[in-house]
Each structure stands twice: as structure tokens, then as C-alpha cells.
C-alpha positions in Angstrom: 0.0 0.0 0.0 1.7 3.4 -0.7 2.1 5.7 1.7 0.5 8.6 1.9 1.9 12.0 1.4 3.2 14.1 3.9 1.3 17.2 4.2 -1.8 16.4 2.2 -4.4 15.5 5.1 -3.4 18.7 6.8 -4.1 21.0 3.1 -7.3 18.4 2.8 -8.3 19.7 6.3 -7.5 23.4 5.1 -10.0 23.2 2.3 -12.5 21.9 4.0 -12.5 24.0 7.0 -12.4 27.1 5.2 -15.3 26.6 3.2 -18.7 28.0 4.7 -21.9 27.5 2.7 -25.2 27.4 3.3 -27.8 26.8 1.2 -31.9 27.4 0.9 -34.7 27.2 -1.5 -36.1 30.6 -2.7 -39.2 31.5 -4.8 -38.8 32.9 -8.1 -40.7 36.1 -6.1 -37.8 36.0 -3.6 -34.9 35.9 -6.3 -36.6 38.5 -8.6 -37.1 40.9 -5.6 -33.3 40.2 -4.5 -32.2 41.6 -8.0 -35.0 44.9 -7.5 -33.7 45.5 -4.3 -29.4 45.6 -5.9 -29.0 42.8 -3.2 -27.6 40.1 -5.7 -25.9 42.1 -8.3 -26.2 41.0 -12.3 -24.8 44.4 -13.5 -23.3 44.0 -17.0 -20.2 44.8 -15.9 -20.0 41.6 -13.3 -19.2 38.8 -16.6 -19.4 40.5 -20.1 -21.9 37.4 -21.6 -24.1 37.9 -24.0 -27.7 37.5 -22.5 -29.9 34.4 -23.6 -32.3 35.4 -25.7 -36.2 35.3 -24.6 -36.4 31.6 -25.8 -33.6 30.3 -23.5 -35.2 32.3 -21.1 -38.8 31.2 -21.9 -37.9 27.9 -21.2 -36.6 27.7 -18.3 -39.8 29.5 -17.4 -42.0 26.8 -18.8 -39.0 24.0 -16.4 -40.5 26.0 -13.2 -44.0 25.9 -15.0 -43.9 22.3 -15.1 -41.8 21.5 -12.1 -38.6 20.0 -13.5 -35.8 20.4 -11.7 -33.5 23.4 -12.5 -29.4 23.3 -11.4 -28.3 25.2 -8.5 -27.3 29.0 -8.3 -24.4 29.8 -6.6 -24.1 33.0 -4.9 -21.2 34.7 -2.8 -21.6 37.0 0.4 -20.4 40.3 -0.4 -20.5 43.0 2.7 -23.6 44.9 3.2 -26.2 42.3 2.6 -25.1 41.5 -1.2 -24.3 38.9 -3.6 -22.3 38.6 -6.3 -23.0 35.5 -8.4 -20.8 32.6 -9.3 -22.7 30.7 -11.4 -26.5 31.4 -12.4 -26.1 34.7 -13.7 -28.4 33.7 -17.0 -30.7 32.1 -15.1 -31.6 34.7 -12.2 -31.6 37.5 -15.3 -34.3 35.3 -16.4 -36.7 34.7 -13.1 -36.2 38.3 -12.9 -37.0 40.0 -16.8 -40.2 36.9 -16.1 -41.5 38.1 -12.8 -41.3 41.7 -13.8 -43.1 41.6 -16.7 -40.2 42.1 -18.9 -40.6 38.7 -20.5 -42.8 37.6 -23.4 -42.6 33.7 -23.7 -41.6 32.4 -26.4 -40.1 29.0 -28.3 -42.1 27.2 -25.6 -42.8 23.1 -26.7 -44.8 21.5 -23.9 -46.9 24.8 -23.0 -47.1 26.1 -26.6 -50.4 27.3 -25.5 -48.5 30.2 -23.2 -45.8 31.0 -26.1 -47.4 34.7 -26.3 -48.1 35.4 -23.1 -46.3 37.4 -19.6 -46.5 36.9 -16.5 -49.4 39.8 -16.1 -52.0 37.5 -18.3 -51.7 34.7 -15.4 -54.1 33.7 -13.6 -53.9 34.6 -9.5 -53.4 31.0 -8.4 -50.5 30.2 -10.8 -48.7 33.6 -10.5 -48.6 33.8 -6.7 -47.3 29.8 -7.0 -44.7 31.4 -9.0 -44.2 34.5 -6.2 -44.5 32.0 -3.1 -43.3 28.5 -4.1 -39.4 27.6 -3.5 -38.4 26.4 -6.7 -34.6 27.2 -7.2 -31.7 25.8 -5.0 -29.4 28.5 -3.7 -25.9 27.7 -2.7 -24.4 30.5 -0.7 -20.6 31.4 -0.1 -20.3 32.8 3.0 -17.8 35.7 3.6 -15.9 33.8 6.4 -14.5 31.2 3.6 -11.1 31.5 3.0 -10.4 33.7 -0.2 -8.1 30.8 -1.9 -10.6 28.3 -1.5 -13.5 30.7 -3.1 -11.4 31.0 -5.7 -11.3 27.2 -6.7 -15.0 26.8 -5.7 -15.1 29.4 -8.7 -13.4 28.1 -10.7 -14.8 24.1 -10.6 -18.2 25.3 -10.7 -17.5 26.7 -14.1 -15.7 24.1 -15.9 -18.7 22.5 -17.3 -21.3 23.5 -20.0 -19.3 27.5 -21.4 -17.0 28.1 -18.9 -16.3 31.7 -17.8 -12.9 33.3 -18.9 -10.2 34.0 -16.0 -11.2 37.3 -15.6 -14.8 36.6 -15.1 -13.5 34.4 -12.6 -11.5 36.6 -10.7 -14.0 39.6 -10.8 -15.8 37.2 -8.8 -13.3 35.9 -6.8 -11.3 38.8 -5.9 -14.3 41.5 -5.6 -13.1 44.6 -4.6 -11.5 48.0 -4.8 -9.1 46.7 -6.7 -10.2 44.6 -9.5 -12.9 47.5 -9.9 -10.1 49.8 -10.8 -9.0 46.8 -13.1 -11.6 47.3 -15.2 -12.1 51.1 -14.9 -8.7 51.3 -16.4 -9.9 48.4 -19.2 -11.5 51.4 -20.6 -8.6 53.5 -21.4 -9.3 54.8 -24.9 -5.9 53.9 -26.7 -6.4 50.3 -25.2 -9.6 49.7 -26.8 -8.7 51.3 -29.8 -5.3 48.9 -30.1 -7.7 46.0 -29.3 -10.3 47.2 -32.1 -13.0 47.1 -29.2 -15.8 50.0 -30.7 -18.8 48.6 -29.5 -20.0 45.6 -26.5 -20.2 43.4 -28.7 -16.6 43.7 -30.3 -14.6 39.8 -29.5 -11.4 41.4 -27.3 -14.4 43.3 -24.8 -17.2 39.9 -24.7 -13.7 38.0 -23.6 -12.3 40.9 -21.1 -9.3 40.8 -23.3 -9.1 44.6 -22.7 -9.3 43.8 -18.9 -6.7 41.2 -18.7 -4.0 43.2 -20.5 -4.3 45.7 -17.4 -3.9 42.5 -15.2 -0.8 41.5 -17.1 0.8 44.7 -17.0 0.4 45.1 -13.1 1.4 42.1 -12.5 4.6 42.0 -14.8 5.6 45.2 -13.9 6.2 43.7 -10.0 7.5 40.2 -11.3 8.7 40.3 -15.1 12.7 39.4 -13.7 11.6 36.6 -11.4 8.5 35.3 -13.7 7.6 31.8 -13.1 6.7 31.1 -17.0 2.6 30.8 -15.5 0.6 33.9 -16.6 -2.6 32.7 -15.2 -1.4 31.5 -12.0 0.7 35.0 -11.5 -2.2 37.1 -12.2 -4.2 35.0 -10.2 -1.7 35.9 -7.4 -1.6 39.6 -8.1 -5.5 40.1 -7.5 -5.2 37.9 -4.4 -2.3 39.4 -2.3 -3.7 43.0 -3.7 -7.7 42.9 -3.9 -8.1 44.2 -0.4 -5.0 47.4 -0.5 -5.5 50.8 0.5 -7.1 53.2 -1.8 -3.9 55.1 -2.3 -2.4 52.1 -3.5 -4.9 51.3 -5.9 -5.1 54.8 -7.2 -0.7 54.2 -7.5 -1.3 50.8 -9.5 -3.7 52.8 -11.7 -1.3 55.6 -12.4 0.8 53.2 -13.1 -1.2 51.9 -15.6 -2.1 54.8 -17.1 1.7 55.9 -17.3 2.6 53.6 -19.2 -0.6 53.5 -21.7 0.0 57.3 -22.2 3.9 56.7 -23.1 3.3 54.2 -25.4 0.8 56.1 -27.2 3.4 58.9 -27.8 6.4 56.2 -28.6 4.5 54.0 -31.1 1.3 55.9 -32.0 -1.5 53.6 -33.7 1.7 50.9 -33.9 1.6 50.5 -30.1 1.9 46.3 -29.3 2.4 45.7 -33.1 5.2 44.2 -34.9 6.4 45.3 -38.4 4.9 43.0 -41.9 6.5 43.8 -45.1 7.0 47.3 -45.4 3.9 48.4 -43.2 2.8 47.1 -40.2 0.1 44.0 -39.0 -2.7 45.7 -37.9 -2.9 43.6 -34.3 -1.9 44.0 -30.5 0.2 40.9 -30.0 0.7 40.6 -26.0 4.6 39.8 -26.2 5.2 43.1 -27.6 2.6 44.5 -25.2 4.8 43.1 -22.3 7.5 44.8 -24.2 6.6 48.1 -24.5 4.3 48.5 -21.3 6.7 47.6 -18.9 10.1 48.8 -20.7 8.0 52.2 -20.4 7.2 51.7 -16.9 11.3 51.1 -15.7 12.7 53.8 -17.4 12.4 57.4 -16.3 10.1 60.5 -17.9 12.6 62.6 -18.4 13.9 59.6 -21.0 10.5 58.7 -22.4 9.9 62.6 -23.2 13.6 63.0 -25.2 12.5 59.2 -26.9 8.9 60.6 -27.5 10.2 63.4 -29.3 12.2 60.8 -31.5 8.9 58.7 -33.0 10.1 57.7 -36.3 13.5 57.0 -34.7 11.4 54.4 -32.4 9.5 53.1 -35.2 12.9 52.3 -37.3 14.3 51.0 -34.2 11.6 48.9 -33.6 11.4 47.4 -36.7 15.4 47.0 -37.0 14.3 45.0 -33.6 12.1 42.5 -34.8 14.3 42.7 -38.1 17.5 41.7 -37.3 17.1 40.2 -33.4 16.0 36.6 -33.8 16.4 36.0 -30.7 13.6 39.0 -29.5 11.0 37.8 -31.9 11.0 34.9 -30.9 10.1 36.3 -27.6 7.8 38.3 -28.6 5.8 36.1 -30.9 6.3 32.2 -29.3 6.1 30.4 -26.5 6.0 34.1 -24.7 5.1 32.5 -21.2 8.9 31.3 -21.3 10.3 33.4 -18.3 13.5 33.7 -20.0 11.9 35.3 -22.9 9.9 37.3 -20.9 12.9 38.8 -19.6 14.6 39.2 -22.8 11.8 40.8 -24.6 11.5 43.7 -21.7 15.5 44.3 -21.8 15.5 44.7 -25.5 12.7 47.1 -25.9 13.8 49.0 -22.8 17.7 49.1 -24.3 16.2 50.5 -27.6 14.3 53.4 -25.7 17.4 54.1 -24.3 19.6 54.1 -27.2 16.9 56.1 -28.7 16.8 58.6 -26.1 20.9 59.1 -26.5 
């Protein structure tokens, strides 16, 4: 019989002790009235999904209708009486466009008869069954439980069916001052203009591309010469040993941030994060040369950045002399960039040319 590792029955022990749930049937009344009242939020900026459309929703109105069990929502405790929700977010949008008359149903197979009609052309006895009647599990994560474990209760929940993307995951996870300014600083205007984000519905903003290049730059500006070669697991670091700082730190990471952004704005203009193609330039932010730029810009001082800035087409030939005639750098800026050494490599060489530039 193998023996069993050292250490494990103690982390087992961990886990399970700093996980507090609770859980309760509620009413599609009670959920509905929940969302009215701001205590669970499903604010668009909480997981940037497209909605389902009314027949999705329709028919998981005609599930309650007939009484076939749903899944489980998952909420977390948030202070003040709130909730944020972990998984269910579709669902609860659903109970709640339903029971405020917001929903026409629609698609429906079973009922057909009801495809047409919203909850206001119900009868009294069903629509105060739908008010009154505990249909929908609710799993509950209370504050007490230990951040790390919420965080892999967040993710497992969403590995099956679509899963959520890393950020939606840690704007869950790591709710707070911090990963609000995150995504306040997602919508710097040169960013979404690099990332060809014009509208919600643009592919970089529905997967918080925008939002996770913020994340990448804060946390490779504190790590980028000791980088463990793990992008997801560094971020997912970063927002836990910072989601609960000071405000005066936050408002330092965001200046930061926006630093940097600015800078590269005046060094590379609309070929910010690109690399050279033929004589012109592709017309896409590539995040090696994002790392590049971002945090080369965020070492060195402004009194060199504003002598380089005054030198663009002197940073655009160097640049592309870069990528040109450096193997070696485009290779770490185009493959296998999660390679710590390249990471490293990639940063030096941009940040030497901004010097060189500079004289």
C-alpha cells in the first residue's frame, strides 16, 4: 500500500475548513425581488456574456411551470447584505426580466399554448405559485471562507457547460476596490482602440481581453525578472495578495497603468503592441510586444521617455530594425512568450532601444 503524502491530510483539512456554505430554496418572487432591491448584483459589468435570448429564457420558465428540476445558483456573500453571483447569472436574469413583466414567452414546446403570453395574463393562483413557491436551489458562499478556497470553488463550478474566462472568474473571486479599478482602467481609450473594441459586442471586450491586459501589466511590472513562465497563475496571485489594498495604493497601481498607456501612445502611436509585416505594419496587439513596450516604459524614467517621445520615427525604425534583425527578441515576442526567459529578454531589448533612442 503506498504511503500517503506528507502534508496532504493537513491542506485536505484546510480546504474543508475554510469553506462556509449554506444553502436554501427561494421562490422565483424571492430571487426577482433580490435583484429589484441591488442585493444580488447581475450588473453587466460583473461577466461581459451575451444575454440568452427570450427563448432560453422562456424555457426555463415553462421548467419552473412544469416543475422539472433546474441546477443550482451559486451566490457569494459580499458586505452589506449582497451577492455577487458565481454561477447562475443567465438564469436569475431570467426569473427576474419573467416576474417583472419584462418577458414575453416564447419558443415554448410543452406549454405552446402560453408562447405569447407574460406573466401579467396569469391567472392569481399560478402567478402567486410562482411569487410563493421555493423552486430554485441556492448555494451560498459565506464571507468567512477563506479567499483561496473561493477562488477554486469558482473556478470548478464553471468548468462544465461554457466556462467563464479568467477574468470573469477573478471579478468574482477577488471582488473589490481593486479589480474594480482593473476594469475602470480596461476602458482607457488607446487600449480599446489597439484592441479594435468599438462597441460591447466587439470579440477582445465579450472575452475581457481589454481587462486582462491591465492585469498583465500590473502584475509584470512587479514580477517580469523573477516570472515563473505561468501567466494565469501569476495574475491569479496579483488580484489575491492586492484585492483588499488601501485606496492610495490602488489609485498608484492605476497611475501606473495609465503611465505607461499614455507613453506608449506617444512612442509607437497607432503601432503601439504591433510588430512590423513587409514594409507596413500587421494591424494587431500581439501581448509579447505588449509586455514589451508597457513595462520597458514603466522602468525607465520621464525625463527619457519625453527625449525618446520626441524621436517617434527614430522608435519606429528601431523597432522594426528590432524584430528585423534580433531573432532572438522575436522569438520572444511572438512564441512560447510565457517562457520566463523570454519574458525577460523581450522587456531588456525594448527597454535598451528606448534608451539608445533617447541618446
Amino acid at each position: 500500500m503506498p504511503k500517503f503524502p506528507p502534508g496532504v491530510e493537513e491542506g485536505i483539512a484546510r480546504y474543508q475548513n475554510g469553506l462556509v456554505l449554506q444553502s436554501s430554496d427561494l421562490s422565483l418572487g424571492a430571487i426577482s425581488n433580490m435583484v429589484t432591491k441591488q442585493a444580488i448584483d447581475v450588473s453587466p459589468t460583473f461577466q461581459r456574456r451575451d444575454r440568452w435570448q427570450s427563448v432560453a429564457q422562456s424555457r426555463l420558465i415553462e421548467s419552473f411551470l412544469l416543475n422539472i428540476p433546474v441546477p443550482p445558483v451559486y451566490l457569494s456573500e459580499d458586505s452589506g447584505g449582497t451577492y455577487s453571483v458565481i454561477d447562475g447569472k443567465q438564469r436569475i436574469t431570467a426569473i427576474h426580466q419573467f416576474m417583472t413583466g419584462g418577458l414575453t414567452l416564447s419558443g415554448l414546446e410543452v406549454l405552446h399554448k402560453l408562447n405569447g403570453f407574460s406573466i401579467t395574463d396569469f391567472p392569481a393562483s399560478i402567478a402567486n405559485s410562482l411569487d410563493v413557491r421555493p423552486y430554485v436551489r441556492t448555494v451560498t458562499l459565506l464571507r468567512q471562507s477563506n479567499e483561496r478556497v473561493r477562488y477554486e470553488v469558482f473556478l470548478r463550478l464553471n468548468i462544465a457547460g461554457v466556462p467563464l474566462s479568467p477574468m470573469e472568474i477573478r471579478k468574482v473571486a477577488f471582488r473589490g476596490m481593486y479589480c474594480d479599478m482593473v476594469f475602470a482602467e480596461a476602458e482607457n481609450e488607446f487600449l480599446k482602440r489597439q484592441l479594435k473594441i468599438k462597441t460591447t459586442e466587439s470579440s477582445a471586450y465579450q472575452k475581457m481581453v481589454d481587462a486582462e491586459l491591465v492585469l498583465r501589466f500590473l502584475t509584470l511590472r512587479e514580477t517580469w525578472e523573477r516570472f515563473s513562465g505561468d501567466y494565469r497563475n501569476a495574475m491569479d496571485l496579483h488580484m489575491e495578495r492586492h484585492h483588499d489594498l488601501m485606496s492610495s495604493e490602488v489609485v498608484s497601481a492605476a497611475n501606473s497603468f495609465k503611465r505607461a498607456m499614455h507613453f506608449c501612445e506617444r512612442l509607437w502611436g497607432a503601432r503601439a503592441f504591433q510588430r512590423p509585416d513587409g514594409d507596413g505594419w500587421r494591424n494587431q496587439a500581439l501581448a509579447g510586444v505588449y509586455d514589451s513596450e508597457m513595462v520597458a516604459v514603466d522602468v525607465l524614467s520621464d525625463g527619457l521617455l519625453e527625449l525618446a517621445s520626441s524621436r517617434t520615427q527614430a522608435v519606429l525604425l528601431a523597432t522594426r530594425d528590432l524584430f528585423e534583425c534580433d531573432q532572438e527578441f522575436t522569438a520572444a515576442a511572438t512564441m512560447a512568450t510565457n517562457t520566463p526567459s523570454r519574458v525577460r529578454y523581450r522587456i531588456e531589448a525594448m527597454k535598451n532601444l528606448l534608451v539608445n533612442v533617447a541618446g
